[in-house]
KELUMZA-460223 format. One record per residue (C-alpha): residue in three letters; x, y, z. Coordinates in steps of 0.5 Angstrom, whole numbers. Each point is the difference from the previous one (the first is absolute). Layout:
! residues N
{node "ALA" {X Y Z}}
...
This chain:
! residues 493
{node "UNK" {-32 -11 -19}}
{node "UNK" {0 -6 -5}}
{node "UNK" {6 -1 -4}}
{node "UNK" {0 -4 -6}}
{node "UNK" {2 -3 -7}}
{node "UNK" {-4 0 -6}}
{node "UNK" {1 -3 -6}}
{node "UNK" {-4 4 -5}}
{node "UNK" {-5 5 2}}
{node "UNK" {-6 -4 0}}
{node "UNK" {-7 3 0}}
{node "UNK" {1 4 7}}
{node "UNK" {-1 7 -1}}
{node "UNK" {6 4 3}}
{node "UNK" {0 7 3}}
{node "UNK" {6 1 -2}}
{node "UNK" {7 -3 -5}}
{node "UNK" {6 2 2}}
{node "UNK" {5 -1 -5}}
{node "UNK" {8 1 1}}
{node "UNK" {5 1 -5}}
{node "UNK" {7 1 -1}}
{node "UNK" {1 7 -2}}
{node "UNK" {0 0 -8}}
{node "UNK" {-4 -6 0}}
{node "UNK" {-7 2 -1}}
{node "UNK" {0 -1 -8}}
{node "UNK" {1 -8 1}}
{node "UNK" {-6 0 6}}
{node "UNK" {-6 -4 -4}}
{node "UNK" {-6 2 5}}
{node "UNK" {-8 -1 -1}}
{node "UNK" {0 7 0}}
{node "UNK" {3 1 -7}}
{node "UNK" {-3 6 -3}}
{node "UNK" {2 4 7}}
{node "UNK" {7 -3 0}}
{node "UNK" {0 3 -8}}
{node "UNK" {-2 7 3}}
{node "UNK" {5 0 6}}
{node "UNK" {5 -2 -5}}
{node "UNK" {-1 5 -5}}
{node "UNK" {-1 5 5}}
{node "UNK" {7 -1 5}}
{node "UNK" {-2 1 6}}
{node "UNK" {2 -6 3}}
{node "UNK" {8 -2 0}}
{node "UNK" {0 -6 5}}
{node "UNK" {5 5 4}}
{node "UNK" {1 -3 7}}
{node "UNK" {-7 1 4}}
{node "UNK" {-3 4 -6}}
{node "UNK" {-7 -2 0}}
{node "UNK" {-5 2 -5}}
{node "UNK" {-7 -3 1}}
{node "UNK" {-6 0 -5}}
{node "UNK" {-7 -2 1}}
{node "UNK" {-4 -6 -4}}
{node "UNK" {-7 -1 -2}}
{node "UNK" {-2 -8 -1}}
{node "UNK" {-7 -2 0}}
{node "UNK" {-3 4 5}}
{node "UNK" {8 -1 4}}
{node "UNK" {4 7 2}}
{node "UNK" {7 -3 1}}
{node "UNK" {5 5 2}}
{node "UNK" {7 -2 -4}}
{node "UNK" {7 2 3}}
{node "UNK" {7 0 -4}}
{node "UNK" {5 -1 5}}
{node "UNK" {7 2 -1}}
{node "UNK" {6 -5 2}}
{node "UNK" {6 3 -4}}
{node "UNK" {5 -2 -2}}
{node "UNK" {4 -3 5}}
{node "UNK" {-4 -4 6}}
{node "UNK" {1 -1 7}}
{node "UNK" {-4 -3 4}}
{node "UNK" {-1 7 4}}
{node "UNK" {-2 3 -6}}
{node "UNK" {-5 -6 -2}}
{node "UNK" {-2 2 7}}
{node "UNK" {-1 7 -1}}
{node "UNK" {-3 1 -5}}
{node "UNK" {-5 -6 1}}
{node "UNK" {-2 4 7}}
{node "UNK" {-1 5 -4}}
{node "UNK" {-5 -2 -5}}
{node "UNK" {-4 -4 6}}
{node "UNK" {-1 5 4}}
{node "UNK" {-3 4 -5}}
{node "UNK" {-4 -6 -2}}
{node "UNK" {-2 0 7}}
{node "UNK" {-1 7 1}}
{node "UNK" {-6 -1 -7}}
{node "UNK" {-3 -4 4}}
{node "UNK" {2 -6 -4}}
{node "UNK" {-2 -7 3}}
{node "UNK" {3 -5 -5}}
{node "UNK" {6 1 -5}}
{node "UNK" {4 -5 -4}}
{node "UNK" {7 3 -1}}
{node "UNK" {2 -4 -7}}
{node "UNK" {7 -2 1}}
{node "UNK" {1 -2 -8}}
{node "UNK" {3 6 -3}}
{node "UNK" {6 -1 5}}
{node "UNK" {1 -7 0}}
{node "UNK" {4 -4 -1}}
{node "UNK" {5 6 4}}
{node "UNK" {-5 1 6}}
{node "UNK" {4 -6 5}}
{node "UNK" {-4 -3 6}}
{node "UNK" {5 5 4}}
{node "UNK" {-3 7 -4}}
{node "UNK" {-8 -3 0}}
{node "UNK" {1 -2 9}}
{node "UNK" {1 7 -1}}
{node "UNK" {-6 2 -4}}
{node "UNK" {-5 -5 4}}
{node "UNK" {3 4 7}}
{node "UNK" {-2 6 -3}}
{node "UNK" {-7 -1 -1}}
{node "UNK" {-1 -3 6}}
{node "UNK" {4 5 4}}
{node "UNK" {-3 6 -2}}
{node "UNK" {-7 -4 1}}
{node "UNK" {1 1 8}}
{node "UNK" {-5 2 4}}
{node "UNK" {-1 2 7}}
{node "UNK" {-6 3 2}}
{node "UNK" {-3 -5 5}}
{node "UNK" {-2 6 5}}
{node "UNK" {-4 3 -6}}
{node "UNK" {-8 2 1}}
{node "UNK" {0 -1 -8}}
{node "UNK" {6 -4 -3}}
{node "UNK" {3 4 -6}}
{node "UNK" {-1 -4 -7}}
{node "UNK" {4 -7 -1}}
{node "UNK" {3 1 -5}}
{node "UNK" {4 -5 -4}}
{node "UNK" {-3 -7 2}}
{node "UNK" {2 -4 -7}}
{node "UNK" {7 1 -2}}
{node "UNK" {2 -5 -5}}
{node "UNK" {6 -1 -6}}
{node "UNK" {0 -2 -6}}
{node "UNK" {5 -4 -4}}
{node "UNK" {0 -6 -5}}
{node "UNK" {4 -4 5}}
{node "UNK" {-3 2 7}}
{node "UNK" {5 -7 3}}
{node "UNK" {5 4 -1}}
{node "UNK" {-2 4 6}}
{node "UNK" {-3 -4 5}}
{node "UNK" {5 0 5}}
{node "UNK" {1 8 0}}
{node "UNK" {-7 1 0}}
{node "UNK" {0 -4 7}}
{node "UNK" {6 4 3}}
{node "UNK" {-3 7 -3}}
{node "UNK" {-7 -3 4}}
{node "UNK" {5 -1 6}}
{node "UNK" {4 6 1}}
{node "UNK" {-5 5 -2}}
{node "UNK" {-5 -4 6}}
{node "UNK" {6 0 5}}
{node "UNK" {0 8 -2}}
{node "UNK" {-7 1 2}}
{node "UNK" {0 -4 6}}
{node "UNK" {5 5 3}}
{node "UNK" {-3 6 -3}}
{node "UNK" {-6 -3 3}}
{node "UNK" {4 0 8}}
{node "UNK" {3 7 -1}}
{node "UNK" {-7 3 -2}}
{node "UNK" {-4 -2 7}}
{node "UNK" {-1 5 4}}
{node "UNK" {6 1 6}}
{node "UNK" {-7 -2 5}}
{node "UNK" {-1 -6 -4}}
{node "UNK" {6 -3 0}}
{node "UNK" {3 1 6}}
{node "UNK" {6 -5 2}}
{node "UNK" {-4 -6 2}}
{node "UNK" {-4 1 -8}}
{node "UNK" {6 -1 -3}}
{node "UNK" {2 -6 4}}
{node "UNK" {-7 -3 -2}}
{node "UNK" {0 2 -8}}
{node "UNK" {7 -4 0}}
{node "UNK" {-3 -6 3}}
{node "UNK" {-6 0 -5}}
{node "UNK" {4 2 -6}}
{node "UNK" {4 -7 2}}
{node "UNK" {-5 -3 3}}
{node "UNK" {1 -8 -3}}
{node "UNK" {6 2 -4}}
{node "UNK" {7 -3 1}}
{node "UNK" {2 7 4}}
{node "UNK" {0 0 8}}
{node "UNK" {-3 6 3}}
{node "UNK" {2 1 7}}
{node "UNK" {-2 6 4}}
{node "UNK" {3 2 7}}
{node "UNK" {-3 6 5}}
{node "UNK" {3 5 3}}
{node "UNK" {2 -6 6}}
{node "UNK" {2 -5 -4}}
{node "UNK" {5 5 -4}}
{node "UNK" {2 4 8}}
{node "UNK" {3 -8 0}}
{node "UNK" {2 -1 -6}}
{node "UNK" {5 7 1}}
{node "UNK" {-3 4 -5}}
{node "UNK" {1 6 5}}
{node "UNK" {1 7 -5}}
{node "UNK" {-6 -3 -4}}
{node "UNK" {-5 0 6}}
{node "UNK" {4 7 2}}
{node "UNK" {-4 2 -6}}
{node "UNK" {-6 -2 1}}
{node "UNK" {-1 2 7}}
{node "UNK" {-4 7 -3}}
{node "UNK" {-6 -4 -3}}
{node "UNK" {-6 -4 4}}
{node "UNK" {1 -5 -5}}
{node "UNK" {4 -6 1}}
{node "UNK" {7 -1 -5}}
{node "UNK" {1 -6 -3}}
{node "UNK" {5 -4 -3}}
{node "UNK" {-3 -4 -6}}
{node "UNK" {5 -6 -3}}
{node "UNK" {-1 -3 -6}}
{node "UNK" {4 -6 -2}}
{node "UNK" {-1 -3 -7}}
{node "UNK" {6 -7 -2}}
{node "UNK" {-1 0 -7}}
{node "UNK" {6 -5 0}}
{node "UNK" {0 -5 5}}
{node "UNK" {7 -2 -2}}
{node "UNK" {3 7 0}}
{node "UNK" {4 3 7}}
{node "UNK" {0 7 -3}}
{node "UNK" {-6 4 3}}
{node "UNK" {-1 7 -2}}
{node "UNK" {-2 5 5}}
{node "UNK" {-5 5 -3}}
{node "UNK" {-2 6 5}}
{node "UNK" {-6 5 -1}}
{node "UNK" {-1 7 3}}
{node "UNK" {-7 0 4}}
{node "UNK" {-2 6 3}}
{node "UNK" {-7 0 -1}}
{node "UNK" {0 7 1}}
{node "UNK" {6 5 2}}
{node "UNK" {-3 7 4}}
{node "UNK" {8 2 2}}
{node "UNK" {-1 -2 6}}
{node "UNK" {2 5 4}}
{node "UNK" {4 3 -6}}
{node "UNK" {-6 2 -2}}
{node "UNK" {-1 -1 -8}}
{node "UNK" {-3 6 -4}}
{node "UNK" {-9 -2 -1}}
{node "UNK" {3 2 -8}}
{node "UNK" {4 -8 1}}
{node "UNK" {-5 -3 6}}
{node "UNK" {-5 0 -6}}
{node "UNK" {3 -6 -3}}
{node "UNK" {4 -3 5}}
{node "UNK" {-5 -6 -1}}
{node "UNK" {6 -2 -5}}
{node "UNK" {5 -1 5}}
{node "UNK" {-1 -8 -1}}
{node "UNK" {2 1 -7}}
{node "UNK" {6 -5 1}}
{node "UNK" {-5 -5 4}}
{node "UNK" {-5 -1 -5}}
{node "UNK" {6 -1 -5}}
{node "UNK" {2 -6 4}}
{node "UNK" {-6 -3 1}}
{node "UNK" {-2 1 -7}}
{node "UNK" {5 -3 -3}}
{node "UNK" {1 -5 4}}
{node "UNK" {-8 -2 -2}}
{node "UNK" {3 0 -7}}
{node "UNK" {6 -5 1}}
{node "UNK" {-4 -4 4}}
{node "UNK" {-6 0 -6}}
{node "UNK" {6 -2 -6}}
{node "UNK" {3 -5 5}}
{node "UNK" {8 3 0}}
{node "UNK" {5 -5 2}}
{node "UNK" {3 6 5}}
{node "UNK" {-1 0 8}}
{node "UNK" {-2 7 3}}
{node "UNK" {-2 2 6}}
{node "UNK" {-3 7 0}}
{node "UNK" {-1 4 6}}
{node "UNK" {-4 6 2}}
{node "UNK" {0 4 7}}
{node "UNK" {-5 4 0}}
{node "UNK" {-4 5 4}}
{node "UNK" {-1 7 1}}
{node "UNK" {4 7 2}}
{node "UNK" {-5 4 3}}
{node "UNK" {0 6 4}}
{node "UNK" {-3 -2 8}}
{node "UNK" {3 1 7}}
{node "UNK" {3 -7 0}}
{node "UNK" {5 2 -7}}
{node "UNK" {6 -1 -1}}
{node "UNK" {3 7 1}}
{node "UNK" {7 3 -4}}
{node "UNK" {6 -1 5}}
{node "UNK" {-2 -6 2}}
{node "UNK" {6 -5 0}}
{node "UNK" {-4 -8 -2}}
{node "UNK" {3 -6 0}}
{node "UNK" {-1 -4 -7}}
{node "UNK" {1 -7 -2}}
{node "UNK" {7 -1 -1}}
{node "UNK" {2 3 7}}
{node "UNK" {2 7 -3}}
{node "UNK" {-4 6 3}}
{node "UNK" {-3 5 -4}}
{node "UNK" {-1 8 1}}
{node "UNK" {-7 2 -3}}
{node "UNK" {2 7 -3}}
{node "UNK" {-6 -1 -5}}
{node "UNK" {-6 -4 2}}
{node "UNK" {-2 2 -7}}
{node "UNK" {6 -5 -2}}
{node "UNK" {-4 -6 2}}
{node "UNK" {0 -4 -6}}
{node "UNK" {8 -2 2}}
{node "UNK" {-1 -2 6}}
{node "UNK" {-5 -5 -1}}
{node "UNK" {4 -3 -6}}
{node "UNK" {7 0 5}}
{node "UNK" {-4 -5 5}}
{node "UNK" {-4 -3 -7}}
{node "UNK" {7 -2 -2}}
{node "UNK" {3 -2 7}}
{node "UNK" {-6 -5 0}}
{node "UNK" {1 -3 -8}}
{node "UNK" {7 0 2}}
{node "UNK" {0 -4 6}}
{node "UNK" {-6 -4 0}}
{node "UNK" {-2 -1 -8}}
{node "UNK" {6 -3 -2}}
{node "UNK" {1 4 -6}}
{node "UNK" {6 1 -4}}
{node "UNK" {-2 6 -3}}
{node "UNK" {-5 6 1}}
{node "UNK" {-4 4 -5}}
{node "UNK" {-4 7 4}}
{node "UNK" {-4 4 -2}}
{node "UNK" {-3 6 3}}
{node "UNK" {-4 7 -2}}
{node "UNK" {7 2 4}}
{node "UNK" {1 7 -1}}
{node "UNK" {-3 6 -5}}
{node "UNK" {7 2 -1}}
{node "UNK" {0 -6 -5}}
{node "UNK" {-5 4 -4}}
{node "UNK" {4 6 0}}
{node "UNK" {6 -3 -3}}
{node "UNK" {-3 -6 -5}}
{node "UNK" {-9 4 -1}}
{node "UNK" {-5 -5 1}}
{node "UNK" {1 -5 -5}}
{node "UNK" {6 -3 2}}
{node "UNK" {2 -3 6}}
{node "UNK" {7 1 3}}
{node "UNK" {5 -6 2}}
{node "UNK" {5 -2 5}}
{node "UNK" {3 -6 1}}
{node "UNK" {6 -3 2}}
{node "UNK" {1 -6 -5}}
{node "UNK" {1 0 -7}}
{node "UNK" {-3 -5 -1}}
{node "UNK" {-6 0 3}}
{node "UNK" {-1 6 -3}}
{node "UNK" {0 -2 -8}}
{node "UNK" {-5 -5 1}}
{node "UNK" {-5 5 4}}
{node "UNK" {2 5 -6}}
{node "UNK" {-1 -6 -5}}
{node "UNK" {-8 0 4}}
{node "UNK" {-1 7 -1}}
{node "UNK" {1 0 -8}}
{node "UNK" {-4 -4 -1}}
{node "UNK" {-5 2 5}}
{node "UNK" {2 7 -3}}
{node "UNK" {-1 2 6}}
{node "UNK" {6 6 0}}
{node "UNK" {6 0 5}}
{node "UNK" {6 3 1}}
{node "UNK" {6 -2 5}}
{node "UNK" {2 5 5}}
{node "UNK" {7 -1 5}}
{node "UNK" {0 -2 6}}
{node "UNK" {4 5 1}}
{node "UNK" {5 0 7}}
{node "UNK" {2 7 0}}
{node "UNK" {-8 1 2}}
{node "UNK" {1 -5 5}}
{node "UNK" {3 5 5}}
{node "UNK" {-7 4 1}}
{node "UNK" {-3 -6 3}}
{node "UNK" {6 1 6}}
{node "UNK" {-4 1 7}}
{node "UNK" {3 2 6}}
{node "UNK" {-4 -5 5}}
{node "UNK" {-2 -5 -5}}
{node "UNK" {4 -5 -6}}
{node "UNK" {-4 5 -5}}
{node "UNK" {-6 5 -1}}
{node "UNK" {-5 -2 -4}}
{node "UNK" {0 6 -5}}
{node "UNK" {5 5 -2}}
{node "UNK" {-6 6 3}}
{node "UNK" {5 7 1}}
{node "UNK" {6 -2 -5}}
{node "UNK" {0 3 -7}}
{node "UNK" {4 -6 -3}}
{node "UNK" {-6 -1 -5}}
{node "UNK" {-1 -8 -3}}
{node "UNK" {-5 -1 5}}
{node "UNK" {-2 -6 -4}}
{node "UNK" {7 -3 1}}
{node "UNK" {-1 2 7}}
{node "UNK" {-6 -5 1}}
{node "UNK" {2 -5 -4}}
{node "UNK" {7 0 4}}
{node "UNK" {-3 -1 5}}
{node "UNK" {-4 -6 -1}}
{node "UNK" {7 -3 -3}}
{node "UNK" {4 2 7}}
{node "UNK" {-6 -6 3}}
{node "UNK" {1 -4 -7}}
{node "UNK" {7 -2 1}}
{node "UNK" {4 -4 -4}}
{node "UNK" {-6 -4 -3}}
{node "UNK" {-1 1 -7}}
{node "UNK" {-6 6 -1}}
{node "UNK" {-3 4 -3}}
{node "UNK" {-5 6 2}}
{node "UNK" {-5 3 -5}}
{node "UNK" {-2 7 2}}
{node "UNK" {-8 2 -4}}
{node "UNK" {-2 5 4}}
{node "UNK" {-1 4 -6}}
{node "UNK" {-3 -6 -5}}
{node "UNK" {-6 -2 5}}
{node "UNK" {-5 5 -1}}
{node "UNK" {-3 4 -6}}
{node "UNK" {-4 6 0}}
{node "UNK" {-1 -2 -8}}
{node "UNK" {-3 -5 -4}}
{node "UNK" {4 -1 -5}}
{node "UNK" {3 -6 -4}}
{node "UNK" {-1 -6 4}}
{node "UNK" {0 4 7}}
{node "UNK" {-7 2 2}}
{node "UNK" {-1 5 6}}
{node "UNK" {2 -3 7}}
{node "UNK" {5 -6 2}}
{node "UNK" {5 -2 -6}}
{node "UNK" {2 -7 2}}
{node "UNK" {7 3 -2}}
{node "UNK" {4 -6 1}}
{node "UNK" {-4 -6 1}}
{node "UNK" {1 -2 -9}}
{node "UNK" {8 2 2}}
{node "UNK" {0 -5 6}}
{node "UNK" {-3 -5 -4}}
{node "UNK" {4 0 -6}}
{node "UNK" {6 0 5}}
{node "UNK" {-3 -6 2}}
{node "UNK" {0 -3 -6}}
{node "UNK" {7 2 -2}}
{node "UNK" {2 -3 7}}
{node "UNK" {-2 -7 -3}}
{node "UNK" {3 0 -7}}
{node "UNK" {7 2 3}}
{node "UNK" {-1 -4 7}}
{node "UNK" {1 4 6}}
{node "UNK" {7 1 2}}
{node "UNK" {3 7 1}}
């Protein structure tokens, strides 16, 4: 989809104007549609409420063009503007509609570059398409998406950051989307190293002896179920060559999760493509800080491979040795997720250089249970680190909510042969989000972290607002707008 800003109307022929307004606003709105506008007035069907749409169709010269009033209301948040936006567009996309002009001039001067990032995303986001495996490929939909004001400067730069973000979205959702046979392990290690080929970021890939060397243990122990080798993807990006201050920033990639052993029901193993929800949030956001340059230095790392079923699994009641020396009783080996992020986190920690850590993981289902599927939970042992991230999802509207790292849980992780069992498996305690994020925290230590749990936010069975069936993306604008808070205020912690 194209995004552009426009002027005037020109003498293209638009399938569709959509015209936002504040709720109350509709009298002082002048359009070229003023015997329509005149009708609408007078009948009081459209108040400008908070997603109010009223949508009405013009005859011009042989021209049928459908016209939607979209309503803001009174008080605008870039969620709403977001909202309501998506809303609009996915229907526009649903009619078919292949070049629409969203006239800004009914709201200006009030509609700041924050609020119009938020429209422009919109329309981009709710225009994604993946049907690549499609005999007939269902209708484009929305090629042109432009917006009209009298001072189109004014948005420039929103524009490129809406481009920017919502491309960064698609190339996640893209990466969650393939078939679990297509990207295997070693797949998603090539779509990081082509997705930063001739970019600042170095791409680095081990294979299963390499990481045997490196100490990765309990990571391997994972992936022994599968033909398909594991892989360690490292991506460093030094935005500020004269800062010492490294993020670390680690994503969960399972590129499929059967249970392993503690076999997942067929109802769940449908979906478990989108176990590496957390990997494509961290390369995705790592393209889009590279794109826009951000003086900030992040080493992202991935530790990807697969849980499988097979004579050569992991098994519960195995007692494995991870990176930082601890051992660990598998109980689950459902509840892998965990134990490739505690040798992630002992890499990042030892050989990364980083003072700081940001994970993120499609962890648990309890997390779906307590917060639903549209807000992600958080646990964190840093205050500070934790308002830049909460800063980056509200401007993101990305949701998230700080759950505790509550040590009365630590205690179900207690093993009677090892330093801790891998999952609160037999124990009626609940808070089994807590439990899993408590246990990545026992490999974190004392370094500033903290873990966001989007195991209900990664995949949607709905096309609605800007989320279209499939893979969400979910997280890839929250880390990226984190990233820029991080600039703004410096990276100490």
């Amino acid at each position: 989809m194209e995004l552009q800003l426009v002027k005037k109307y020109d003498a293209r022929a638009w399938d569709g104007v959509v015209v936002p307004l504040g709720e109350g606003n509709l009298n002082s709105y002048q359009g070229p549609w003023e015997q329509e506008l005149a009708a609408v007035r007078a009948s009081g069907r459209f108040e400008g409420k908070t997603g109010e749409i009223f949508r009405f169709s013009v005859l011009s010269e042989g021209v049928l063009t459908q016209i939607f009033l979209l309503g803001l209301g009174k008080d605008w948040s870039l969620e709403q503007v977001l909202e309501s936006c998506a809303k609009v567009y996915r229907q526009c996309q649903e009619l078919d509609l292949r070049a629409v002009c969203t006239d800004l001039r009914g709201v200006c001067p009030q509609f700041t570059p924050a609020l119009f990032q938020k429209a422009a995303e919109a329309a981009a986001l709710t225009g994604y398409r993946f049907d690549k495996y499609k005999t007939t490929p269902a209708a484009p939909g929305i090629e042109t998406a432009a917006f009209l004001c009298e001072t189109p400067e004014r948005y420039e730069a929103a524009l490129v950051e809406a481009e920017v973000s919502a491309e960064a979205t698609c190339i996640a959702r893209d990466l969650i989307n393939e078939p679990p046979t297509v990207l295997t392990p070693a797949k998603l290690a090539q779509a990081a190293q082509e997705l930063f080929k001739e970019t600042p970021v170095k791409v680095t890939v081990y294979g299963r002896d390499e990481v045997e060397r490196i100490g990765l243990t309990a990571f391997l122990e994972v992936g022994k179920g599968s033909i398909h080798e594991p892989k360690l993807i490292v991506m460093e990006y030094t935005g500020a060559q004269d800062v010492e201050s490294r993020l670390g920033l680690i994503g969960k990639g399972l590129t499929y999760d059967s249970g392993g052993y503690s076999l997942q029901s067929s109802e769940f193993m449908e979906t478990m493509q989108h176990d590496m929800s957390g990997a494509a949030a961290v390369m995705a956001a790592l393209w889009a800080t590279q794109k826009r340059g951000l003086r900030i230095n992040i080493t992202g790392v991935v530790a990807a491979c697969e849980n499988k079923l097979s004579a050569t699994a992991y098994v519960p009641g195995d007692v494995i040795r991870s990176m930082s020396g601890r051992y660990i009783e598998v109980n689950n080996t459902d509840a892998e997720g965990r134990i490739t992020l505690a040798d992630a986190v002992t890499y990042t920690k030892q050989c990364c250089g980083v003072d700081r850590i940001v994970d993120i993981a499609t962890l648990t289902d309890g997390i779906q249970t307590a917060l639903g599927n549209r807000r992600c939970g958080a646990f964190t042992n840093n205050r500070a680190l934790t308002a830049q991230v909460e800063k980056g999802a509200a401007a993101a509207c990305e949701r998230m909510w700080e759950l505790p790292c509550d040590e009365n849980l630590r205690r179900v992780l207690d093993s009677r042969v090892a330093h801790l069992k891998n999952s609160a498996m037999g124990s009626s305690v609940g808070g089994y989000a807590t439990v899993g994020a408590m246990f990545v925290k026992e490999f974190v230590e004392e370094t500033p972290w903290i873990h966001l749990d989007i195991g209900g936010t990664a995949w949607t069975t709905e096309c609605e607002g800007i989320y279209t069936k499939g893979g969400i993306g979910f997280g890839t604008r929250m880390l990226y707008e984190t990233f820029k808070v991080m600039e703004k205020e410096g990276t100490q912690v």
